[in-house]
N, C-alpha and C positions, 0 to 999 in steps of 0.2 A: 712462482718465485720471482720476486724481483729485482734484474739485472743489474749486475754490477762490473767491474774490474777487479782489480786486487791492487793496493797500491804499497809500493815498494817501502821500506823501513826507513823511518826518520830518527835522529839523536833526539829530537825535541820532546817526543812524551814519553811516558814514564807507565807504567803498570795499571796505574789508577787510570788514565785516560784510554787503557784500551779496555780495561770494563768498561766504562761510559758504554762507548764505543760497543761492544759485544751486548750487552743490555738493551742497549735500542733497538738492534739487530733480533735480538731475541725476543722482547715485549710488545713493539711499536708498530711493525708492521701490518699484520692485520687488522688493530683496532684501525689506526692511523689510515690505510688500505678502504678499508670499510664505510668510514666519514668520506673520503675522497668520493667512493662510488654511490654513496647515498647523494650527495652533492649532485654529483654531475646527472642523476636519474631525474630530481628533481623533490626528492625522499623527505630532503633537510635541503633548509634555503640558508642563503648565505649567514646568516646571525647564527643560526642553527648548528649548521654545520662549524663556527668557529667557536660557540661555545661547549661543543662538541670536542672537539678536539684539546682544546685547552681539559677539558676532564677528564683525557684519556690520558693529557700528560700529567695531571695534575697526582702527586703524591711522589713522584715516581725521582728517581737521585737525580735524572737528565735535567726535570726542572728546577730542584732546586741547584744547580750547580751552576745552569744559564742565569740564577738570578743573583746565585750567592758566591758562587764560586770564581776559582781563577779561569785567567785569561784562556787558556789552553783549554780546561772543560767543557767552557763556551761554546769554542771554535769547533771540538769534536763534537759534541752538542748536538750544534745546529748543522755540522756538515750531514751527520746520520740523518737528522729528522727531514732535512732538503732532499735527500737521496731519496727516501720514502715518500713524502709529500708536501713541496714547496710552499702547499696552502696550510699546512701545519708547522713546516719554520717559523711562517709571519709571526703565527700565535706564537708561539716558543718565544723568538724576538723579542716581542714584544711586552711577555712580560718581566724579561731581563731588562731591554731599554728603558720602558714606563715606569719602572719603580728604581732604577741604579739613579737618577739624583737623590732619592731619600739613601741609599746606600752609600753616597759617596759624603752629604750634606744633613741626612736628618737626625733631627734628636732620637735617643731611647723611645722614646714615647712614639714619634711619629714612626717610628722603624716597627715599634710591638703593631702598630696599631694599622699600616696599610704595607710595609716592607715584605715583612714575612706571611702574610695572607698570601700576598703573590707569588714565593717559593713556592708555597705545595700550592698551587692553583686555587684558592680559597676567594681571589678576589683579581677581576681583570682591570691591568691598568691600563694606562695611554699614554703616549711623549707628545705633549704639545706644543709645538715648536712655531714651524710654519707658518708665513702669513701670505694672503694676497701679496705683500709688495715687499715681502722678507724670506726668499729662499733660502739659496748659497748666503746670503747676507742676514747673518744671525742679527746683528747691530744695530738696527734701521727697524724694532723691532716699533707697532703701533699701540699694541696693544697697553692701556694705561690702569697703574693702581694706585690709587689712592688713600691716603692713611684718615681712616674716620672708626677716632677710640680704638677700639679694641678689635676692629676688621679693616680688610681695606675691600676699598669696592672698585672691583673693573671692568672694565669697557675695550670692548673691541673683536676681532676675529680671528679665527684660526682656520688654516683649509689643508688641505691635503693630509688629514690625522688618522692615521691607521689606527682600529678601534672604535671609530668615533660611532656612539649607538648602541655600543655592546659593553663599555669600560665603565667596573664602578666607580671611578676615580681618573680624574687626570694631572699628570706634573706637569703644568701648565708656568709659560714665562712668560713676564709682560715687563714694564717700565715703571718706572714710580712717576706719576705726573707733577712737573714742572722742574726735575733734575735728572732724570732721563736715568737713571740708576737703573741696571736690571734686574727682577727677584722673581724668584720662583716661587710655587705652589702648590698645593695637593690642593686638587676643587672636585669636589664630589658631585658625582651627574645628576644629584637630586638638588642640586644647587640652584635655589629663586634667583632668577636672571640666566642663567646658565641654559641653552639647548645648541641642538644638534639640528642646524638649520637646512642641512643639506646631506643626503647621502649620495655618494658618488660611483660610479663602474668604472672598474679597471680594466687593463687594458687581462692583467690577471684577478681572477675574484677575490677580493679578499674585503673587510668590513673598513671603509674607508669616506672621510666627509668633511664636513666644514660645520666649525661652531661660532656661534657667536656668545657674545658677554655683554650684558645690558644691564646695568649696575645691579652686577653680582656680588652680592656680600659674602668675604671668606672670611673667617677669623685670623685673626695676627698667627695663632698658634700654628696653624698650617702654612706659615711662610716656611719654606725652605734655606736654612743659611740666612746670611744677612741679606739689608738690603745692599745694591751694588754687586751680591756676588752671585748671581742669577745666570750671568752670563758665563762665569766661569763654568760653573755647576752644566749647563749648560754642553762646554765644547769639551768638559772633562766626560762628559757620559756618549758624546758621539765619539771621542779618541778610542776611549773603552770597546764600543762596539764597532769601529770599522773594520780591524782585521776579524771578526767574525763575520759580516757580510762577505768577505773573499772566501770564509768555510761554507755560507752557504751556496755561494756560486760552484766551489769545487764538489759540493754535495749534487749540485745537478747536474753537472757534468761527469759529475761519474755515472749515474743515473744514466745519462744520454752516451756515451760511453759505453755501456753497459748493454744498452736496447742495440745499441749501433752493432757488437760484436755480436749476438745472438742474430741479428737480423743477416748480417753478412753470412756464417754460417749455414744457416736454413735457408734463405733463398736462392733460387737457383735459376741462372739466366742463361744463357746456350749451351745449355746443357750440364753448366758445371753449377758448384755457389758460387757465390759472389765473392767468396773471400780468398777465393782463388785468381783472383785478377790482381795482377799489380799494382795498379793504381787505387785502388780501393786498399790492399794490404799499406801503403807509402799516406792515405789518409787518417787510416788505422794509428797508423804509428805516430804520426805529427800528433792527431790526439792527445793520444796516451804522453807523448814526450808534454806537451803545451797544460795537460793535467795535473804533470808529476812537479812540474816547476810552480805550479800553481801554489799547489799544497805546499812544499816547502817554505815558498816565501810568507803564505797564512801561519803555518806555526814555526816561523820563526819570530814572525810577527806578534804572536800571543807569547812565547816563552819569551821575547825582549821584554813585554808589558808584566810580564809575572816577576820578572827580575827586575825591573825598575818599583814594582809595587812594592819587593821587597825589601828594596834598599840598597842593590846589589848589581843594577847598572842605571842607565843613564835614561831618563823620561823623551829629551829629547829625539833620541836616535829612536827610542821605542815611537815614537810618534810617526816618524818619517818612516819605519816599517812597516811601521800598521797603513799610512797612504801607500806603499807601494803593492804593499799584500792587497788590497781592497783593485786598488787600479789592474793589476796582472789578473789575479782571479775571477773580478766579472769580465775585464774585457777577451781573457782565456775561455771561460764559458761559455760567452754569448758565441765566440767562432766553434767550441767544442758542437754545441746546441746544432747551429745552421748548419754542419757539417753534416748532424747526424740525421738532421732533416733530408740534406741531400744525399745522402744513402739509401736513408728509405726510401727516394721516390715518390711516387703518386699518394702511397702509402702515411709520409711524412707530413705531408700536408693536408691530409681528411683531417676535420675538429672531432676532438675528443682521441685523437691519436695520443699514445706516448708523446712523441716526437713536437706534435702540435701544443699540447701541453706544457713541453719545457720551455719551447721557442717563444710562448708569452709570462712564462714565467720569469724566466733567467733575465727578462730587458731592461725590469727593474730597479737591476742589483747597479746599475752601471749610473743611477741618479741620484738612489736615496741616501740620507746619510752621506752626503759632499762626492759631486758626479766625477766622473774621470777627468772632467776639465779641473775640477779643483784638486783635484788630486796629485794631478801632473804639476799645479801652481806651486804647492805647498812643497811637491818635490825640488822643482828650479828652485824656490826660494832658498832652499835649506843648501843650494850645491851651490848658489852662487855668494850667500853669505860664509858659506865656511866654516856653518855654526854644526856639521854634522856630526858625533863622536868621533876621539880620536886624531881630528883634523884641529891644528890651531891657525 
């Protein structure tokens, strides 16, 4: 059985979100369990194992909810799926991420035609963002399209793209060459000009690399939105998901959490457990305290963005939630994680440990999708303008 906590009652969801919730609980673990340990035997290699997983979620409400649904769905979502198997969040992620510009920007057509495939798992997408010399700096973007008739053709590179090798499609952004506009795109992996120039190792497994564009022709029809609004499209689909990155850092955390209390209990060191010592029960508890804060501010962070999607509060404030959710929850995690490592011991740190496993999981959570240091900017920004809800 796989360890958990129990975490205390929140106002923020609602009935539907503990199905989610109970449903993943009920359906995901074994399959989900099973991919993991084919993986790490060596059974299923990494392609394998992540398109793997994407089929075990695929049909199933959790996905489409990550891809279709509200904010709050998301977040419980992808905290379950983390809890179970951090190398099956990514997929989950990702095919929320990869496909929410057509969600937020696409025609009817471009929605029938690669949106909803990725609900029910039918088609893997990618967010192609990233450049060599365009991280945190969305704007400075290299990559160039060009308008020829009825396609445009672009040039340039993408690196650090999760998915990249496995994705039948990618929302890919680039510039318009010679006015510098940003526009987005669906480019599909069978696209002449179009490869996947480099696969790369993480520091956790997951399907990750760099492409390049060598005058790739895509049809006008698959721009996304105008041109110019590439960039919006863009920082609208990283707002969407950053308080869901802090669900899936509380999803490992509770996980590590979890392993931490079973381990205290059963082991036993001069004589007693472990969890009879004081200072181990005072770690115990900073945990659990550093977990429970965690979670609140992720789904307060989702129900702000549910209520602004609605109409019913304010986009701003919801943004500055969603960066504070994102920032408390991995950098809560990562200390839950190293904690539970140093509980276990000798034990914590064999590879292929629980313990080992989250510790290269969780370090992730703390870069992608705007690192803690922008997180914290965007924070100042908002305290020292005055522009936060509520405050004039």
């Amino acid at each position: 059985m796989i360890a958990r906590v129990p975490l205390l009652p929140t106002p923020f969801l609602e009935a539907r979100h503990e199905e989610i919730a109970a449903f993943a609980r009920a359906s995901l673990c074994d399959p989900l369990t099973r991919i993991d340990d084919a993986f790490a035997t060596g059974e299923l290699d990494e392609d394998e194992a992540a398109r793997a997983a994407v089929k075990a979620l695929s049909g199933s409400r959790l996905l489409h909810e990550a891809v279709l649904g509200e904010a709050r769905s998301l977040c419980v979502a992808r905290r379950e799926v983390a809890w179970i198997s951090g190398f099956a969040d990514t997929l989950l992620a990702l095919q929320g991420l990869g496909s929410c510009p057509l969600r937020i920007a696409g025609t009817p057509e471009q929605k029938r035609r690669w949106l909803e495939p990725a609900a029910f798992g039918q088609q893997i997408p990618a967010f192609a963002l990233t450049e060599p010399e365009a991280g945190s700096d969305a704007r400075h973007l290299r990559t160039t399209a060009r308008r020829d008739g009825d396609h445009y053709v672009l040039d340039g590179e993408k690196t650090l793209i999760t998915n990249a090798g496995i994705a039948d499609w990618y929302c890919l952004f680039a510039r318009i060459a010679g006015d510098g506009k940003h526009v987005a795109f669906v480019v599909e992996a069978k696209t002449p000009g179009f490869e996947v120039s480099e696969r790369m190792e993480a520091l956790a497994p997951h399907p990750i690399g760099r492409l390049a564009l060598t005058g790739c022709r895509v049809p006008a029809a698959q721009r996304i939105g105008e041109e110019g609004a590439g960039l919006d499209v863009a920082l609208a689909t990283l707002d969407r998901f950053r308080a869901s990155v802090g669900a899936a850092a509380v999803g490992l955390a509770l996980r590590a959490l979890g392993e931490t209390r079973r381990h205290l209990r059963s082991r036993q060191q001069f004589g007693k457990p472990l969890a009879e010592f004081q200072l181990l029960k005072a770690d115990l508890a900073d945990s659990f305290v550093a977990l429970e804060l965690a979670h609140l501010a992720v789904l307060r962070a989702a129900w702000a963005t549910d209520e602004a999607e609605a109409g019913r509060g304010d986009a701003k404030a919801a943004a500055a939630a969603s960066s504070l959710a994102k920032l408390e929850a991995t950098e809560a995690a990562q200390s839950i994680v190293d904690r539970a490592v140093q509980l276990h011991g000798g034990r914590g740190v064999m590879k292929g440990s629980i313990p080992e496993r989250l510790y290269r999981e969780v370090r992730a959570l703390r870069i992608y999708e705007g690192t803690s240091e922008i997180q914290r900017l965007i924070l100042a920004r908002e305290l020292l303008q005055g522009s936060l809800a509520g405050e004039g």
